[in-house]
C-alpha positions as CSV (number, residue, x, y, z in Angstrom):
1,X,-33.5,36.6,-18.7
2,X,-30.1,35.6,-17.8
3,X,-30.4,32.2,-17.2
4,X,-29.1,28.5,-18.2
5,X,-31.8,27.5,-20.2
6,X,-31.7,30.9,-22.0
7,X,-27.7,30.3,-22.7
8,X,-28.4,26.4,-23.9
9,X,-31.1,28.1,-26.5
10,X,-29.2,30.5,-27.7
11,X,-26.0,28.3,-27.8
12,X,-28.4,25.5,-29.9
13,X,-29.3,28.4,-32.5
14,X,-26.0,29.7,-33.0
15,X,-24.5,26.5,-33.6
16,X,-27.7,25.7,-36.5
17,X,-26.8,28.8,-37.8
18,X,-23.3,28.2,-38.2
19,X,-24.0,25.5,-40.0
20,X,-26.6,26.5,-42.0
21,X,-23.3,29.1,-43.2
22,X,-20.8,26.4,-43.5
23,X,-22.9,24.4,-46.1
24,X,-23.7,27.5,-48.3
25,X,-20.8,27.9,-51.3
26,X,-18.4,30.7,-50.7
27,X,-20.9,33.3,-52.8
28,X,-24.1,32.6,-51.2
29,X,-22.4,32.5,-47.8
30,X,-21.4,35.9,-48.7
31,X,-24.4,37.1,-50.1
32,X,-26.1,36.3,-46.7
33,X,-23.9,37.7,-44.9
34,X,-23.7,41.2,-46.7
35,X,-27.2,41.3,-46.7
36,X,-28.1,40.1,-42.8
37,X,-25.3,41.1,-40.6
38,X,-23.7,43.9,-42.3
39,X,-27.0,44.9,-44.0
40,X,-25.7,45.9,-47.3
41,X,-28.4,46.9,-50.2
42,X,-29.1,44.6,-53.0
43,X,-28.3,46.7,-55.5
44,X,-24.9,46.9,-53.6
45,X,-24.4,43.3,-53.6
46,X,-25.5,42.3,-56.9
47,X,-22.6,45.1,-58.1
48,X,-20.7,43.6,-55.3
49,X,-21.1,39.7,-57.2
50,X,-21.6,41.2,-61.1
51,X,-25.5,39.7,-61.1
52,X,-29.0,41.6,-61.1
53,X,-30.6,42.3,-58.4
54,X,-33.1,40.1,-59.3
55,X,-30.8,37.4,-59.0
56,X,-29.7,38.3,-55.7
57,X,-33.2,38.5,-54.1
58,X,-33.9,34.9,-55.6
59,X,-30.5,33.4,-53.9
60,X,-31.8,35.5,-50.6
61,X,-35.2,33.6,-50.4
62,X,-33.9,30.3,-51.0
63,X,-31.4,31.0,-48.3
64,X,-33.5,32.0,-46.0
65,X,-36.0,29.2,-46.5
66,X,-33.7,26.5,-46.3
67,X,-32.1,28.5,-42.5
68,X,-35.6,28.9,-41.5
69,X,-36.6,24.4,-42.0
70,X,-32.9,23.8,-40.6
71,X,-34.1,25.9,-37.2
72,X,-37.4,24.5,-37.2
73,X,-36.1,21.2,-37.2
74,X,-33.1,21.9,-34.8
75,X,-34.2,24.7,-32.6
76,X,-37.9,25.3,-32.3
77,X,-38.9,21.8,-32.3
């Protein structure tokens, strides 16, 4: 629904993801990135970055964890 408290939700979770991205180093910024908006492969992003893939599923998972405690505490809560 198209509605205020729809906007001031999804305005509250864009901002915690935001800056969730702006406290990430340059690499694991762009490791997320690849991987969740333009949906790159991991095999193309650990070519991408010169690391295994095994590497890059490890930096994935800690990201991710650490994105979903920062929108439990700012968003869902």
């Amino acid at each position: 629904p198209d509605d205020v408290q729809c906007r001031i939700e999804d305005k509250v979770f864009a901002d915690a993801i935001n800056e969730f991205l702006s406290r990430l180093d340059e690499e694991k910024r762009n490791i997320f990135v690849r991987r969740y908006w333009y949906l790159d492969s991991i095999k193309d992003i650990a070519k991408r970055h010169g690391v295994s893939q095994g590497c890059i599923k490890t930096n994935l998972c800690r990201n991710r964890k650490k994105l979903y405690r920062i929108l439990k505490r700012e968003v869902l809560i």
